[in-house]
Backbone as CSV, one residue per row, in Angstrom:
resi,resn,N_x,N_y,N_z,CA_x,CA_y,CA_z,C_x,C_y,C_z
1,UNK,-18.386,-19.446,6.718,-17.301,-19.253,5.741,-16.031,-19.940,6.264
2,UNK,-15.244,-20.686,5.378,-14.183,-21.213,6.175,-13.123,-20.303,5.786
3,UNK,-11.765,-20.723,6.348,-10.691,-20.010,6.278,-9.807,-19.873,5.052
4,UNK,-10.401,-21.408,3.974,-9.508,-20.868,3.156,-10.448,-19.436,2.044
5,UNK,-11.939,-19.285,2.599,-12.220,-18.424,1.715,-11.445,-16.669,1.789
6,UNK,-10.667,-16.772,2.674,-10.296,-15.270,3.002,-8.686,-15.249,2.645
7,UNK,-8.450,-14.148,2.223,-7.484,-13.931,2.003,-6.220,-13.773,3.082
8,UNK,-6.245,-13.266,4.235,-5.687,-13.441,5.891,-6.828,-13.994,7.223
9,UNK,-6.582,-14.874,7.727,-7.390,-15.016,9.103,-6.400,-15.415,9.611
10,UNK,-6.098,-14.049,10.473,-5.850,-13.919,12.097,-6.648,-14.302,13.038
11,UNK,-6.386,-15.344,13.880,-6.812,-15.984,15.275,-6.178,-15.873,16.502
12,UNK,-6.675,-14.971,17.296,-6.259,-14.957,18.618,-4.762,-14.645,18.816
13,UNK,-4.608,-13.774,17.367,-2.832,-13.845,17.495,-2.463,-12.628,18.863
14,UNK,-1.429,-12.817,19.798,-0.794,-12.094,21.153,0.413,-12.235,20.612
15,UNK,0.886,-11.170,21.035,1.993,-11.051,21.298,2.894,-10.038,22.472
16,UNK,3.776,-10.196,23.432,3.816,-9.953,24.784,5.534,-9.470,24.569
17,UNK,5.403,-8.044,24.964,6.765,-7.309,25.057,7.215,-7.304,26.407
18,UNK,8.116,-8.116,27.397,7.797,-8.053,28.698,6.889,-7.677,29.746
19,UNK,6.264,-8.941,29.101,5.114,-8.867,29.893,3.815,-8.028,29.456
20,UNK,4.351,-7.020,28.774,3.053,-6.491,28.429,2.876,-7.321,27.009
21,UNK,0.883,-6.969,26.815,0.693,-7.569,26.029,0.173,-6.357,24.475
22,UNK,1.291,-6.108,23.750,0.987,-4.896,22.586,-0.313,-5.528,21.669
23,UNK,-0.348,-6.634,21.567,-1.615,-7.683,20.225,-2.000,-8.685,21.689
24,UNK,-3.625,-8.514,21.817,-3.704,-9.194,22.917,-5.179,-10.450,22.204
25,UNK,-4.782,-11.353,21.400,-6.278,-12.162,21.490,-6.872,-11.501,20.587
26,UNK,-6.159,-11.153,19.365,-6.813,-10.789,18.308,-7.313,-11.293,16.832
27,UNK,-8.400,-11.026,16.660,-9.064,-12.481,15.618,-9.623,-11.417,14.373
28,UNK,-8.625,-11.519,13.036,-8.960,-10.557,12.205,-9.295,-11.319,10.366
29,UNK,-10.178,-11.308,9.957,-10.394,-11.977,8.639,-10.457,-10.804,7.447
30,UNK,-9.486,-10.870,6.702,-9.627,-9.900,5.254,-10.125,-10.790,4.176
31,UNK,-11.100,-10.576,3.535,-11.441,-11.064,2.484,-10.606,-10.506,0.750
32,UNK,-10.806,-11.934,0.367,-9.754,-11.453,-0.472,-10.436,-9.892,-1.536
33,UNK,-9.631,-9.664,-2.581,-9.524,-7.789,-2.928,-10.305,-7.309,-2.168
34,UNK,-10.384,-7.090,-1.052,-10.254,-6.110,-0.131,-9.494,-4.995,0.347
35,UNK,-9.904,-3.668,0.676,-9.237,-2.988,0.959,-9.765,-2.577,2.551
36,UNK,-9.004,-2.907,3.685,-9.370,-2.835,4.680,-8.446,-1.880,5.285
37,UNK,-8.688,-1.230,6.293,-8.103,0.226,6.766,-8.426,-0.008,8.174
38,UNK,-6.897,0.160,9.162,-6.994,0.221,10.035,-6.589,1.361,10.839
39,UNK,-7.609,1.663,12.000,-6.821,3.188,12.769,-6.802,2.502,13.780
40,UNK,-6.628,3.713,14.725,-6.822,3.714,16.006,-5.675,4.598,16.501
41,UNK,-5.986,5.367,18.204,-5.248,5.908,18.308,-3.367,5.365,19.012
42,UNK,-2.596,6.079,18.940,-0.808,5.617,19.120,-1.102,4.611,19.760
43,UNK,0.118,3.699,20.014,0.024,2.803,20.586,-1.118,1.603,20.592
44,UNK,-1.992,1.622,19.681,-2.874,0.675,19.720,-2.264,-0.970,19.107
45,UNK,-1.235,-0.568,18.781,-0.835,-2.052,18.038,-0.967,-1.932,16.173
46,UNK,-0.805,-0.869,15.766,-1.169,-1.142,14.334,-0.443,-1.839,13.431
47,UNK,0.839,-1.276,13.936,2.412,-1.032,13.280,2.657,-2.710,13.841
48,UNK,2.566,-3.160,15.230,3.088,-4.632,15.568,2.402,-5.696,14.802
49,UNK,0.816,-5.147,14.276,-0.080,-5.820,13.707,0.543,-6.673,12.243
50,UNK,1.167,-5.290,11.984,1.652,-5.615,10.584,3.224,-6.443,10.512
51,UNK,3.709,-6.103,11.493,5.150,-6.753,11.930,5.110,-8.233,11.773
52,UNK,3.830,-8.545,12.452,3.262,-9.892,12.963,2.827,-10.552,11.573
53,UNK,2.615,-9.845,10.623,1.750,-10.356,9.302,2.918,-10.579,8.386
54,UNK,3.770,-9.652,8.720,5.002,-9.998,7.606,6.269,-10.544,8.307
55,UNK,6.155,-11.046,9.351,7.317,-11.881,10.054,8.514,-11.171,10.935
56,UNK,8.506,-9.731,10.918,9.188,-8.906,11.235,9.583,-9.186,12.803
57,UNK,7.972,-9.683,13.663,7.759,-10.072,14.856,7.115,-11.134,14.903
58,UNK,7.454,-11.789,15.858,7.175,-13.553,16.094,6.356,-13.183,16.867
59,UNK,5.133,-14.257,17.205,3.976,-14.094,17.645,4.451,-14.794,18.979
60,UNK,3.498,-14.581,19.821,3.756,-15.430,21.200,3.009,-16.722,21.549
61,UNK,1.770,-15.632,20.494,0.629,-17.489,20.482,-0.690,-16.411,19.348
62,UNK,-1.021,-17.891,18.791,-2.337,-17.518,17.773,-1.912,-18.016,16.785
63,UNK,-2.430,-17.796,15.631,-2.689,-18.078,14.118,-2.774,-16.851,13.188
64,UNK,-1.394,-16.694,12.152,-2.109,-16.238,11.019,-2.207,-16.947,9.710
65,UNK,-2.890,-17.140,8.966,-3.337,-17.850,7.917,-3.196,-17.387,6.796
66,UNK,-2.400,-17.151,5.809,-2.819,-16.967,4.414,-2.490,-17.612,3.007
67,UNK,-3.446,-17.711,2.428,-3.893,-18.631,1.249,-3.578,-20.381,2.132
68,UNK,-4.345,-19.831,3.570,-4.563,-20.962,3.999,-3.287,-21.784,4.723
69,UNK,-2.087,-21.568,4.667,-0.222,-21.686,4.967,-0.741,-20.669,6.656
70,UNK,-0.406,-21.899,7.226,0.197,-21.292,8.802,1.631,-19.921,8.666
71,UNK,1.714,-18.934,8.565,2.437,-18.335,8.392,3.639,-18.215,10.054
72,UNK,3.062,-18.185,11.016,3.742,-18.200,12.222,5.385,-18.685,12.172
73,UNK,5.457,-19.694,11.605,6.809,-20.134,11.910,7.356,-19.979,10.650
74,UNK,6.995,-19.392,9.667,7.839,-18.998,8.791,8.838,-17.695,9.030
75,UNK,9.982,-17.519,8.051,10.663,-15.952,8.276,10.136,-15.485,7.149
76,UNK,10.850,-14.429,7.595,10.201,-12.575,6.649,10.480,-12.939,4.926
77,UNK,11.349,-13.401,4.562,11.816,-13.519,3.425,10.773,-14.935,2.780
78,UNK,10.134,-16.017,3.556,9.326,-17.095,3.616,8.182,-16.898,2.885
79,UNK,7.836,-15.549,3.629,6.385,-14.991,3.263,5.955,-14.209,2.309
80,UNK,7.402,-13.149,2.400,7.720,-12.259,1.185,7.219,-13.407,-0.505
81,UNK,7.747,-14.636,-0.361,7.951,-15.523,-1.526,6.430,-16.345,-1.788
82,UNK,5.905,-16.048,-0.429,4.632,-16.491,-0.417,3.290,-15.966,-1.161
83,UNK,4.062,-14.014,-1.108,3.008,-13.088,-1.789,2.546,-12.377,-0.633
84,UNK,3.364,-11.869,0.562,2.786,-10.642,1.147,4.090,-9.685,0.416
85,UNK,3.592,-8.351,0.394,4.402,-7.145,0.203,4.079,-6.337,1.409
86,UNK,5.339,-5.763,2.061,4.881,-4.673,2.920,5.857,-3.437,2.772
87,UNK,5.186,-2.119,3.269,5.939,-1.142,2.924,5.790,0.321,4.061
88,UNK,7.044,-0.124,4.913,7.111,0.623,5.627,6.789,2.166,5.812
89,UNK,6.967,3.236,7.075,6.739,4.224,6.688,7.782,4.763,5.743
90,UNK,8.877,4.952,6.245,9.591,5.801,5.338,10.237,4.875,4.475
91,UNK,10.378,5.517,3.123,10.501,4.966,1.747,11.662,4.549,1.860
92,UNK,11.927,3.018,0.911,13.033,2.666,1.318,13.675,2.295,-0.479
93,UNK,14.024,3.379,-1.185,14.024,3.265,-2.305,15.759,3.666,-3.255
94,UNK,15.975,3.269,-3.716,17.814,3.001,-4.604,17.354,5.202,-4.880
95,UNK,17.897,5.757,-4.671,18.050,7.247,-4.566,18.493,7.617,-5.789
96,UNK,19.912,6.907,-5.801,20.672,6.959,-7.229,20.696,6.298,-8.207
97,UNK,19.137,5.464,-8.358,19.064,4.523,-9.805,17.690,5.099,-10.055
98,UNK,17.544,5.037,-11.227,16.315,5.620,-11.868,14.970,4.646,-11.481
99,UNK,14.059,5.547,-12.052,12.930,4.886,-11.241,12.803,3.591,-12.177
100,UNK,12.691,3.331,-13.366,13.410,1.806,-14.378,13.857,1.099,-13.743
101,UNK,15.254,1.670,-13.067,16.131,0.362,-12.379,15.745,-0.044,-11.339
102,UNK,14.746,1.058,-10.581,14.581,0.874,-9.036,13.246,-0.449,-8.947
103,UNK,12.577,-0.355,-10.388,11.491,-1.180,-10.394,12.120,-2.919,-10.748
104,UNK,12.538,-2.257,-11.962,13.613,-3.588,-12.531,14.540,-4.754,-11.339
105,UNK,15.110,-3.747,-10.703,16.049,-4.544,-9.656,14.556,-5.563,-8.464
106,UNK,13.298,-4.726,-8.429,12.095,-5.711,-7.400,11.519,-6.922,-8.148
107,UNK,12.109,-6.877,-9.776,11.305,-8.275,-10.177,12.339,-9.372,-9.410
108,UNK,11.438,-9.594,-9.239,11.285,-11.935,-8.097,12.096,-12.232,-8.959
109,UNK,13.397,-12.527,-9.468,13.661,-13.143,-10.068,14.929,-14.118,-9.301
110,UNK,14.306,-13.825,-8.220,15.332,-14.183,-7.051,16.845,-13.587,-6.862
111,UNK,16.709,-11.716,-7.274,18.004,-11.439,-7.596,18.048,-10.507,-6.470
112,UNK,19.584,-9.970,-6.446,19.333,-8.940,-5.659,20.057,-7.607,-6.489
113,UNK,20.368,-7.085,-5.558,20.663,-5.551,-6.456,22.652,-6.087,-6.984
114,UNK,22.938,-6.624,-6.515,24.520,-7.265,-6.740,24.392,-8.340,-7.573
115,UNK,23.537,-9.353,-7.314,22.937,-10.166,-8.550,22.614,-9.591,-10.061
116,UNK,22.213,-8.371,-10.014,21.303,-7.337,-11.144,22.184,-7.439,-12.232
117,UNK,23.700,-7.053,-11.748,25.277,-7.070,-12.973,24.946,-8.118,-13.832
118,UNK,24.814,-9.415,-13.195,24.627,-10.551,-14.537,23.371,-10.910,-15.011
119,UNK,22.359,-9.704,-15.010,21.017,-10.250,-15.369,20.728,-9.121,-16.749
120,UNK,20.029,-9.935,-17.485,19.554,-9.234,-18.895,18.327,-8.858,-18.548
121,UNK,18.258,-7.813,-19.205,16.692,-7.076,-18.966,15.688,-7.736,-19.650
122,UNK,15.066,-8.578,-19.381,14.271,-9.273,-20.849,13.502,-8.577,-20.817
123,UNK,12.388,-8.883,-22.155,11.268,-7.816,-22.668,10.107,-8.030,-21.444
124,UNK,10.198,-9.408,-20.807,9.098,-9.860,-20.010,9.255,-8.974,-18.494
125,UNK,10.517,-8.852,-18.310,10.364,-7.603,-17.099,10.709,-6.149,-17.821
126,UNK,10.669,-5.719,-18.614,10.591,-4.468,-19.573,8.797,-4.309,-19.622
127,UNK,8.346,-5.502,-19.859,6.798,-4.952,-19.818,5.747,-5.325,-18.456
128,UNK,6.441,-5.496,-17.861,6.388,-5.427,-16.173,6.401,-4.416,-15.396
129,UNK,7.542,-3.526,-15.775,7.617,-2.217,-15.311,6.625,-1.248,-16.097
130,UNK,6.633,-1.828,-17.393,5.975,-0.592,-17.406,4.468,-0.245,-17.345
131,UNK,3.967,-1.501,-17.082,2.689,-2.004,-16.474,2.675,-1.298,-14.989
132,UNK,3.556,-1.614,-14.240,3.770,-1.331,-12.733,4.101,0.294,-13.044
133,UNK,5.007,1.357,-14.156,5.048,2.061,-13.724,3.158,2.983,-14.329
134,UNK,2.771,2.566,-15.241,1.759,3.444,-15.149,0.973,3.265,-14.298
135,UNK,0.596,2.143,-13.217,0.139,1.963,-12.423,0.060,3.202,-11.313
136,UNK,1.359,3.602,-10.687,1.452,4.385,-10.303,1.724,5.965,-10.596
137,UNK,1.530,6.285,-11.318,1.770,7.528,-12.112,2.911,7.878,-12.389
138,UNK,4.156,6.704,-12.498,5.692,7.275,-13.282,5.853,6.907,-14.378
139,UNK,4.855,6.811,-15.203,5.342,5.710,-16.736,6.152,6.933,-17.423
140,UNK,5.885,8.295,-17.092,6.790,9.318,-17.991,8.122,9.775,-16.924
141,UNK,8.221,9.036,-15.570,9.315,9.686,-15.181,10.995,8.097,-15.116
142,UNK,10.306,7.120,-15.835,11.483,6.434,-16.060,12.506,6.525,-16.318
143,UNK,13.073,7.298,-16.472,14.031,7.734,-16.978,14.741,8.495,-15.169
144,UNK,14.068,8.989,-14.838,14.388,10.259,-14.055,15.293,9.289,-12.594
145,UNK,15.965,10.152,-12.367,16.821,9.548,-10.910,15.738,9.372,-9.807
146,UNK,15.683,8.303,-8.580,14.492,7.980,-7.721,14.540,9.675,-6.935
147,UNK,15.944,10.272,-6.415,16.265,10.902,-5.595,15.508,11.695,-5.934
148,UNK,15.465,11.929,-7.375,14.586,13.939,-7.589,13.104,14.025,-7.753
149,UNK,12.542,12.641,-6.970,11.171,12.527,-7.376,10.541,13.559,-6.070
150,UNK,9.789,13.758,-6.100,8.836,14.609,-5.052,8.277,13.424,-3.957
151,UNK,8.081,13.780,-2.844,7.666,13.018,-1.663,7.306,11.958,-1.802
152,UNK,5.826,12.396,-2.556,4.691,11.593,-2.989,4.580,10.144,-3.872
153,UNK,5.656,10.834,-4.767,6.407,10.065,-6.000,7.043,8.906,-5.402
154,UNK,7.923,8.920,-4.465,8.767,8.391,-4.134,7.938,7.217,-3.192
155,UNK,6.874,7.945,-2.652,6.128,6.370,-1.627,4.954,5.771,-3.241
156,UNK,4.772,6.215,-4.021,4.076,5.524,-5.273,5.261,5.018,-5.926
157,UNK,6.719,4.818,-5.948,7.504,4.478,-6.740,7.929,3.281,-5.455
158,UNK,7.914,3.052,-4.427,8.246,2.000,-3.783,6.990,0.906,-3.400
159,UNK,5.583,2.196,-3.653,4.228,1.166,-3.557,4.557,-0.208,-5.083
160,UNK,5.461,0.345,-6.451,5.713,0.055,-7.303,6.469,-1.151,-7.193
161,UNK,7.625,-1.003,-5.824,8.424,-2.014,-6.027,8.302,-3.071,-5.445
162,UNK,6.764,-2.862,-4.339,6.111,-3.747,-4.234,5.429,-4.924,-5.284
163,UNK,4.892,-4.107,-5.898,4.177,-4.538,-7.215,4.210,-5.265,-8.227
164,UNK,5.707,-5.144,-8.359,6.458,-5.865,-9.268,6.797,-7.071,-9.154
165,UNK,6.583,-7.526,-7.527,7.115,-9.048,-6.888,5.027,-9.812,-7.286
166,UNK,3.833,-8.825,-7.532,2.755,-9.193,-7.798,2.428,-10.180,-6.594
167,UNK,2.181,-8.876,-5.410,1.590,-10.143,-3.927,0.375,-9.906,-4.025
168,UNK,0.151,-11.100,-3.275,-1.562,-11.215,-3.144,-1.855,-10.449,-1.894
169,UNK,-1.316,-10.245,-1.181,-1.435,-9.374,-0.151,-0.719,-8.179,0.465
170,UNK,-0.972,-7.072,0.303,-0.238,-5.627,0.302,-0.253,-4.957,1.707
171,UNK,0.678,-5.115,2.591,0.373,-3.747,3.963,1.042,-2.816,3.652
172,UNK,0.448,-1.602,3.712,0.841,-0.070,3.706,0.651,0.167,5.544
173,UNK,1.955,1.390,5.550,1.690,1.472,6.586,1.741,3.513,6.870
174,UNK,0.714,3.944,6.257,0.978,5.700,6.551,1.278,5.691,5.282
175,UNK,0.442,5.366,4.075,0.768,5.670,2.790,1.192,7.086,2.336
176,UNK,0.112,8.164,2.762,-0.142,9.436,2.342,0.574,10.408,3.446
177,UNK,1.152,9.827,4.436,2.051,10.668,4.487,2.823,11.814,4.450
178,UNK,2.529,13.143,4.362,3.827,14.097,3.753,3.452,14.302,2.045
179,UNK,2.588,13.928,1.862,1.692,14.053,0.490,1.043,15.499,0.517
180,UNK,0.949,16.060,-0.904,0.040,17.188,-0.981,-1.482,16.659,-1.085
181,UNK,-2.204,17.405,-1.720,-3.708,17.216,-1.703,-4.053,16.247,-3.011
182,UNK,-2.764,16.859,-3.842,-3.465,16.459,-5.265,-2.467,14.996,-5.491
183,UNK,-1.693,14.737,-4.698,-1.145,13.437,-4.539,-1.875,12.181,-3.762
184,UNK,-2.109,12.591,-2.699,-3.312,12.314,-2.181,-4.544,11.421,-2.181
185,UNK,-5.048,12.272,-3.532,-6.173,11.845,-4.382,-5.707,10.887,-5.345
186,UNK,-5.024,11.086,-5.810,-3.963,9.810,-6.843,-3.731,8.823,-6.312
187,UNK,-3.153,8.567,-4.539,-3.035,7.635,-3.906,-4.635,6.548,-3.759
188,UNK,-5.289,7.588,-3.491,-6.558,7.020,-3.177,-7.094,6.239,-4.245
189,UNK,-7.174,6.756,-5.543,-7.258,6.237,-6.619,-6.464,4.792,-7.262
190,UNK,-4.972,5.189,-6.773,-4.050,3.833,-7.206,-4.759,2.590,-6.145
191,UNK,-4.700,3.097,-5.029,-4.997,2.057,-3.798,-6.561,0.976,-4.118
192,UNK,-7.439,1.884,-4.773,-8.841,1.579,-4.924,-8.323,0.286,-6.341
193,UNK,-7.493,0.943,-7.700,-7.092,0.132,-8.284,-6.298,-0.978,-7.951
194,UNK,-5.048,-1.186,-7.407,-4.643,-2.202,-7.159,-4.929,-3.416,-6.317
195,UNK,-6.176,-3.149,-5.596,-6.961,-4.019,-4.784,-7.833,-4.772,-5.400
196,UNK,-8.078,-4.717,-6.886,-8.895,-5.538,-7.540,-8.487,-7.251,-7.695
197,UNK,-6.859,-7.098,-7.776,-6.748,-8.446,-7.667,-5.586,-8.595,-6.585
198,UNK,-6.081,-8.150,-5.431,-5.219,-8.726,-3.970,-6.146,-8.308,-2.867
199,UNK,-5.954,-8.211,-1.983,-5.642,-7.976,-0.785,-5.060,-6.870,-0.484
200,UNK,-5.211,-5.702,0.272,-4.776,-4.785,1.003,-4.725,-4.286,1.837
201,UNK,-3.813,-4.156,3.206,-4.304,-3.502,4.170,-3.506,-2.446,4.848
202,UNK,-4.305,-1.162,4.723,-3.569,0.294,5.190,-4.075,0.540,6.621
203,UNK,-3.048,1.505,6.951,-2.763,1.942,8.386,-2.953,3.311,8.205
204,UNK,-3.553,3.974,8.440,-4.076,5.518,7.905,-4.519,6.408,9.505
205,UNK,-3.793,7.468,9.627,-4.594,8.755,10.837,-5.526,9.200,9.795
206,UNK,-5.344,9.808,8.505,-6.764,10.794,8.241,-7.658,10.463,7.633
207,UNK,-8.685,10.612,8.331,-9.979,10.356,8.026,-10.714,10.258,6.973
208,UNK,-10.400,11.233,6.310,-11.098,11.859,4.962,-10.398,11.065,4.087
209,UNK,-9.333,10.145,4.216,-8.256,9.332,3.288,-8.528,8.242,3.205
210,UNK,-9.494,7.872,4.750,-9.917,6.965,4.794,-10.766,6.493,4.764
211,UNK,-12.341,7.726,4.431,-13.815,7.465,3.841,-13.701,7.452,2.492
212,UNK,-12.351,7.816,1.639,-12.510,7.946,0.700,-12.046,6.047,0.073
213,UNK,-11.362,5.769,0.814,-10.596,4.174,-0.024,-10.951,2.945,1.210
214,UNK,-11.793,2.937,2.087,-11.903,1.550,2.762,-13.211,1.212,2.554
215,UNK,-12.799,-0.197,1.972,-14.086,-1.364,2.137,-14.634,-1.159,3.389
216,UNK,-13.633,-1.561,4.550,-13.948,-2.148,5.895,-12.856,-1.441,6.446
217,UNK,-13.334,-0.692,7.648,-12.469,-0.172,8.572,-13.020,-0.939,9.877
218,UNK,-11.064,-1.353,10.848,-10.793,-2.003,11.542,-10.651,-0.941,12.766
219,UNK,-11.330,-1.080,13.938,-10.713,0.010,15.450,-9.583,-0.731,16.051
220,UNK,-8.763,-0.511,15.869,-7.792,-0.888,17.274,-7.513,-0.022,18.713
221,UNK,-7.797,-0.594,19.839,-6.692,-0.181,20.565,-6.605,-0.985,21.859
222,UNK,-5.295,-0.700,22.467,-4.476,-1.645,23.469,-4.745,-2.530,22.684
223,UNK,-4.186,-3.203,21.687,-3.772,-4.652,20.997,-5.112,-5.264,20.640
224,UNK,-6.138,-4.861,20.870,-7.650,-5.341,20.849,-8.384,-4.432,19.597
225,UNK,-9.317,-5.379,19.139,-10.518,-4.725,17.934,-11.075,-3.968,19.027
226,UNK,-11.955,-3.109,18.671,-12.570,-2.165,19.478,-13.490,-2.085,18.235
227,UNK,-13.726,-2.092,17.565,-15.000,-2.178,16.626,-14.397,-2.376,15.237
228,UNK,-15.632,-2.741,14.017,-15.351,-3.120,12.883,-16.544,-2.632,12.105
229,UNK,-16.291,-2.289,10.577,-17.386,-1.922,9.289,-17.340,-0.642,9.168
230,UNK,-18.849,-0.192,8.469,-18.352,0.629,7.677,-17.263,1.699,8.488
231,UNK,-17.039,3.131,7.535,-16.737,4.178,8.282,-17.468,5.063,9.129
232,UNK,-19.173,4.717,8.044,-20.230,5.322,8.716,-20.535,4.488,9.870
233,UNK,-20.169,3.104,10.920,-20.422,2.376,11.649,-19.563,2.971,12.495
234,UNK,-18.497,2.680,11.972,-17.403,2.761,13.418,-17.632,4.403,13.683
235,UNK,-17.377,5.537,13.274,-17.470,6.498,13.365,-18.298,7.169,14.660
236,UNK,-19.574,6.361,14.314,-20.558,6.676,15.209,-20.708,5.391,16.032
237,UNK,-19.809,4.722,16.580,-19.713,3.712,17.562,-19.473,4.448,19.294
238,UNK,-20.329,4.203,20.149,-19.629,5.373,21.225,-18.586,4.648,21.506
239,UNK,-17.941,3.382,21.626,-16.998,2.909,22.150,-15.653,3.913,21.341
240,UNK,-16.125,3.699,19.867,-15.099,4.693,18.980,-14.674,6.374,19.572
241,UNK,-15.777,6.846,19.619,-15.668,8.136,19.731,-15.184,8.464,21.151
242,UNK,-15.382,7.687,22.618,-14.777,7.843,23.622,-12.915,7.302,23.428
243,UNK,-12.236,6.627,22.806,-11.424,6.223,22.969,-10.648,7.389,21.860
244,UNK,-10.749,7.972,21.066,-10.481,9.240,20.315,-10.769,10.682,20.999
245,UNK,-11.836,10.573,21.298,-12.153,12.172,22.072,-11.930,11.718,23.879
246,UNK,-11.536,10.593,24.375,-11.018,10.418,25.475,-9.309,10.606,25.631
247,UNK,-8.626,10.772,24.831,-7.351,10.824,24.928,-7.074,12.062,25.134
């Protein structure tokens, strides 16, 4: 298979925090709508993984690839335009604009939230949002201020404002989060949907969150794969189960 068939190939990407090495020689291929899920326990590199994918952190040496574009020497904003979305842990969402504006202000239209004053709402991002908001389960809370949404709401209303820029490639990082049970399940559900036409890749501790929505689960730890496939594979990998029940 070559490289442009995948949606990310990572090669041998390192990267070295004095001296130490957090991503050491790591070689990772997502195929495109994929939903790939990565654990492993603290410190394994998950969070730098993703730093590294969306420009946040400069690599020290390696390759990442997507839609085939050397991404390495690009910046964060480069890639953003390229079609990655990423979305940190904690929500980073307008509090005091409704969930409408909060979606409205993420269409690409190369604006920003100070730009927004001289922009007309056209019907073409009017039916954008509201595509993006039933997506996530707010098409009835448009109206409502971001601030008074519930936890849950609030990481599906910024998974939204991802959405709206329409990347081909999505990192979540601790989606579910501070979620109830029955939010949860909604997540799992949106996540399974919006991967039909991208790329996705989550960073998940629970388990059960994560037999329920991964194609392909990734092991990390110390900056290294430590195994790959199903959940029923890695699960029962002894390398897996010593590096979890060894800590």
């Amino acid at each position: 298979m070559s490289n442009t068939d995948f949606a990310l190939a990572v090669e041998d990407l390192t990267v070295s925090f004095d001296g130490f090495k957090a991503i050491d020689a790591l070689t990772l291929y997502i195929d495109k709508n994929e939903l790939r899920v990565i654990i492993g326990p603290n410190g394994a590199g998950k969070t730098t993984l993703l730093d590294l994918i969306c420009g946040k952190t400069k690599a020290s040496g390696g390759s990442i690839k997507f839609k085939n574009t050397e991404l390495t020497a690009l910046a964060e904003f480069q890639r953003v335009r390229l079609g990655i979305g990423r979305k940190f842990q904690t929500p980073s969402i307008y509090e005091n604009l409704s969930v409408f504006q909060n979606l409205e202000v993420s269409y690409p239209k190369g604006r920003s939230v100070f730009g927004a004053l001289g922009f007309k709402c056209t019907e073409e991002v009017k039916a954008r949002v509201q595509v993006v908001a039933e997506e996530i389960h707010l098409a009835d809370k448009l109206d409502t201020e971001a601030g008074l949404l519930s936890h849950g709401q609030k990481q599906w209303l910024e998974i939204g404002m991802l959405l709206m820029q329409d990347p081909e490639l999505l990192l979540l990082d601790e989606p579910i989060a501070g979620m109830s049970a029955r939010e949860r399940e909604m997540t799992a559900e949106l996540l399974q949907r919006i991967c039909t036409n991208r790329a996705v890749i989550v960073i998940e501790h629970d388990m059960d969150f994560v037999k329920q929505i991964a194609h392909k689960v990734t092991v990390m730890h110390q900056g290294k794969i430590l195994a790959e496939g199903s959940m029923d594979k890695v699960q029962n990998d002894p390398k897996v189960i010593d590096v979890y029940l060894g800590h």
